[in-house]
N, C-alpha and C positions, 0 to 999 in steps of 0.2 A: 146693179140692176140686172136683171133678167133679158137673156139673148130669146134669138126666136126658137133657136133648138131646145131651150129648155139649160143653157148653162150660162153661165156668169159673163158677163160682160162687164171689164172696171176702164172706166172713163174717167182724163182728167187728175191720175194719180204724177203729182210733182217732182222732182227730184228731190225740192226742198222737206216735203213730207219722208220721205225716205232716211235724209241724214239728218234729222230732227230726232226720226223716229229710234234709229242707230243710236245717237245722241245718248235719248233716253236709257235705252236696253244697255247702254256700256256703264252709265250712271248711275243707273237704279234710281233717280231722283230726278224729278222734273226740274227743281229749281237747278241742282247740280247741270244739268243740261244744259237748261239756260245759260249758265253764263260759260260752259262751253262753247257752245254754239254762238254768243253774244247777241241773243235776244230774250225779250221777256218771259217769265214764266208763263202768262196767259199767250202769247203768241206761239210760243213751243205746245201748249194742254191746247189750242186751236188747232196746230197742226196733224196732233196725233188724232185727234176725232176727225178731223177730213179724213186720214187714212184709215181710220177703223169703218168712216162710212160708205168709203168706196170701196172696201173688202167684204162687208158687211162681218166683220169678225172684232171681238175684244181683243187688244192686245196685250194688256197690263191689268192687274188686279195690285187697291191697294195692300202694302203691308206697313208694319210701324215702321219702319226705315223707309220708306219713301213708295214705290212700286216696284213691282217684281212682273217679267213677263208670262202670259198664259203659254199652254203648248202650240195655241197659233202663233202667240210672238214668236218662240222660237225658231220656229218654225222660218216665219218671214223674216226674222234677220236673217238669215240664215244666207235667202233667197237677195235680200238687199243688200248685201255685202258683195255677191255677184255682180247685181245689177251696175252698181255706183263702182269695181274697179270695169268694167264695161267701157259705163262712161269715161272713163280717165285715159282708158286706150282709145278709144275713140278721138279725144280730146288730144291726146300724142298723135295718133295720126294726121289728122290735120295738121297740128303745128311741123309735122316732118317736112310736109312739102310748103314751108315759109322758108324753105334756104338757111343758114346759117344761127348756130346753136345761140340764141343771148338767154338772158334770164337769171335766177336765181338759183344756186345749191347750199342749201344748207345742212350739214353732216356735225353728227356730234363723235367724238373721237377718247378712249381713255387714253391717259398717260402713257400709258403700253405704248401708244403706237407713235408717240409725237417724236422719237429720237432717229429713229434710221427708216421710219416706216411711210410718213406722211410724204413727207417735203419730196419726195419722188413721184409721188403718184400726182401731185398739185402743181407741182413743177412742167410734168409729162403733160397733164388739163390744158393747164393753161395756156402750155403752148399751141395745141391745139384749137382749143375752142377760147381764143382771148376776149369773144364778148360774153362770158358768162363770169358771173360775179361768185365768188364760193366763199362761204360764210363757215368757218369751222370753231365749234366749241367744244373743250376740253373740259373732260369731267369722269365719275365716277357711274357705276352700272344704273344704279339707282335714280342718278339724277336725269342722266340722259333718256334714260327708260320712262322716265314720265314728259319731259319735252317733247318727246315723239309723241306719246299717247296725246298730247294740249295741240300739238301743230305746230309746233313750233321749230321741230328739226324735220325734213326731208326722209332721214333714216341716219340710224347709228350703231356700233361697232361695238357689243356687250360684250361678256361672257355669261358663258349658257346658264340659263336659270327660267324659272316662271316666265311665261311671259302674258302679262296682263292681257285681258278682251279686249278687242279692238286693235290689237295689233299682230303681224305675223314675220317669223324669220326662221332664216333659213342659214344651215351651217356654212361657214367659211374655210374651218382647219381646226384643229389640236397643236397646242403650243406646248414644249418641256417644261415644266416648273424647272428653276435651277436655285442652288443653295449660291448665296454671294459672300465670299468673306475677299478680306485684306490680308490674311495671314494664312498659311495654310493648316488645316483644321487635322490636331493630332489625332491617325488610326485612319481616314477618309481617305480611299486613291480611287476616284474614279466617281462611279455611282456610289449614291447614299442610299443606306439602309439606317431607316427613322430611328431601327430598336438598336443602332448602336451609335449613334447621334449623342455627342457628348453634352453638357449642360452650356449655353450658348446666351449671349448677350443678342437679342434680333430685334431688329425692326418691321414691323409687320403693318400694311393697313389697317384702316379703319372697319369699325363693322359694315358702314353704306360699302365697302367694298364688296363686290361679290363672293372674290377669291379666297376672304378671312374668314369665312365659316368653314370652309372644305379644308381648309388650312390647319384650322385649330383642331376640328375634326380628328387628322391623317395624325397628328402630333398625339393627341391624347391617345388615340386609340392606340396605334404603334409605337412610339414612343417611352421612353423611360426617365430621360431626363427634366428635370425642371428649369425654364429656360427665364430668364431675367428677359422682358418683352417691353418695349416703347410703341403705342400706336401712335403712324406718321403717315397720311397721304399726300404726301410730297413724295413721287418717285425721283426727284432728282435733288433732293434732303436726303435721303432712305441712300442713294448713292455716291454724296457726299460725305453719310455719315461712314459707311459700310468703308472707303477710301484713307477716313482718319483711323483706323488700322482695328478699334475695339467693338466695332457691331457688324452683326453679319444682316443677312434679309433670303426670303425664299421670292424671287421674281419671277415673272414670265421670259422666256427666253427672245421673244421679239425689242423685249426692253434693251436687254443686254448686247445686241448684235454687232453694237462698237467697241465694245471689250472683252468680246469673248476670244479674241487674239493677243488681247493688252496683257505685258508682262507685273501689270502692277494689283491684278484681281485674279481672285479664285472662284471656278463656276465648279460645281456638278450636280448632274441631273440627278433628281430623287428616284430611284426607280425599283426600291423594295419599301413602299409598294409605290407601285408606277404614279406619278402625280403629273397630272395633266392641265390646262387650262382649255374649254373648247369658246372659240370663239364664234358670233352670231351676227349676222344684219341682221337689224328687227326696221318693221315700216308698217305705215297704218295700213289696217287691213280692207280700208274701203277705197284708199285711192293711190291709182296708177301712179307711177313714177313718170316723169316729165322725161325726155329724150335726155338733157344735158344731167339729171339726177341719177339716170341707169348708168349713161357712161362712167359717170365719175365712182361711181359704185363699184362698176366692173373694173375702174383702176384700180381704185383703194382694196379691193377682195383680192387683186392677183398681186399686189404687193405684199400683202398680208400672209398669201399661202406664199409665195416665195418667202418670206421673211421666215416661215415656219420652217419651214422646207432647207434653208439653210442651217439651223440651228439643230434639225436631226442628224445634218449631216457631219455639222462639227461634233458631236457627240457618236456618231458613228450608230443611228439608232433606224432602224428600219423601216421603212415606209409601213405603219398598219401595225407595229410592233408597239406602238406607242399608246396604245389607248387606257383606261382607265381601270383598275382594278378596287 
């Protein structure tokens, strides 16, 4: 409606309209939204005309895939993705001053990190804040990457790649790739150079993994050999098998942090050409983190860059010398 100056006055715009309407623009699809959101499709196309009539603006035009936003939409997500982490800090603030952290964390974690990485940072939590309950799920990039985007995780611990609408992260560290054998590997002393990497029995993840496309990638390009390969997302299979003495594997170095002193494995870092893994919190991009959800964040990230941080050092590799070529 119209103010007395002559400009816009919007009364009565909801919250619910807002992440309904977010909903939408992440979806492309009303009914997708719906059952996002867990209401009906006519109660979601209700909400978006509230808010397109207290804007007085369109915000979606159909397409054959569902709706797509106009340049107001863009515009006003844009605007509502402020608004609603807003609310969320706001929502933290108040619960600061109820005393004492309880509640819910839910964190999704790759394989990477469950051997020398976690149980410190969960260990350190919980002794601290022992009315908070922490829910951790183990999985690969892919999978976690959509549990966050559903609501279902808090925030979790990728490696860098895309990252879908509706969600934002932010960097943690660069990790060594390392070569893992049981034998030591004839002509290799030190760092590996790919184009003289002999022909190899490996075990490699899956494609849902992130790190197997960058992987195959640096092999074919650089590379020469043709390597006999088993896909296995089992990192503690993969290091099982690499132990019975005939497959080797290319891991992240936070994996390996328990035997990279052990006399009974061979690590070296790939570094012609430099192979890296960068690691990411990702977390929805409309809502604040809860006090007990930051903390445990801020644990799990500073174990993470220490774990990194250690394993440059065993290699002898330089702070900033390690990035990606």
């Amino acid at each position: 409606m119209a103010g007395h100056d002559g400009g816009w006055v919007m009364n009565n715009i909801k919250l619910q309209n807002l992440r309904f309407f977010i909903a939408v623009y992440e979806e492309g699809s009303i009914s997708a939204a719906a059952r996002k959101v867990h209401a009906t499709q006519s109660g979601v196309s209700v909400q978006i005309r509230d808010l397109e009539d207290q804007l007085g603006l369109s915000l979606f035009e159909r397409v054959s895939t569902g709706v797509a936003p106009t340049k107001a939409g863009e515009q006003i997500y844009r605007r509502a993705l402020q608004i609603l982490r807003e609310v969320g800090r706001l929502e933290e603030d108040v619960s600061a001053h109820t005393g004492q952290l309880a509640g819910e964390v839910r964190v999704g974690i790759m394989p990477t990190f469950a051997r020398a990485i976690l149980a410190p940072a969960l260990v350190s939590f919980s002794t601290a804040h022992p009315n908070v309950d922490v829910k951790v799920t183990e999985g690969y990039s892919g999978l976690l990457t959509q549990m966050v985007l559903a609501g279902d995780l808090d925030f979790a611990v990728v490696p860098d790649g895309d990252i879908p609408t509706g969600l934002r992260g932010r960097f943690l560290d660069s990790d060594l790739e390392l070569l893992a054998s049981k034998k030591p590997i004839a002509g290799l002393h030190g760092a590996v150079d790919l184009a003289e990497l002999p022909a190899l029995r490996l075990v490699l993840p899956g494609p849902s993994n992130a790190r197997r496309a960058k992987i195959d990638q640096r092999l074919t390009t650089y590379g020469t050999a043709r390597h006999n390969i088993i896909e296995l997302d089992s990192m503690m299979t993969t290091l099982d098998m690499i132990r019975r003495g005939d497959w080797c594997s290319i891991l992240p170095g936070c994996l390996c942090l328990p035997d990279l002193t052990a006399s009974d494995l061979h690590f070296y870092p790939i570094r012609r050409p430099n192979m890296t893994v960068d690691y990411l919190l990702i977390e929805p991009a409309t809502k604040a983190a809860s006090p007990a959800t930051r903390l445990f964040a801020e644990g799990l990230s500073a174990e993470i860059r220490q774990g990194c941080a250690q394993c440059r050092l065993h290699f002898g590799v330089v702070e900033g010398s390690h990035a990606q070529t």
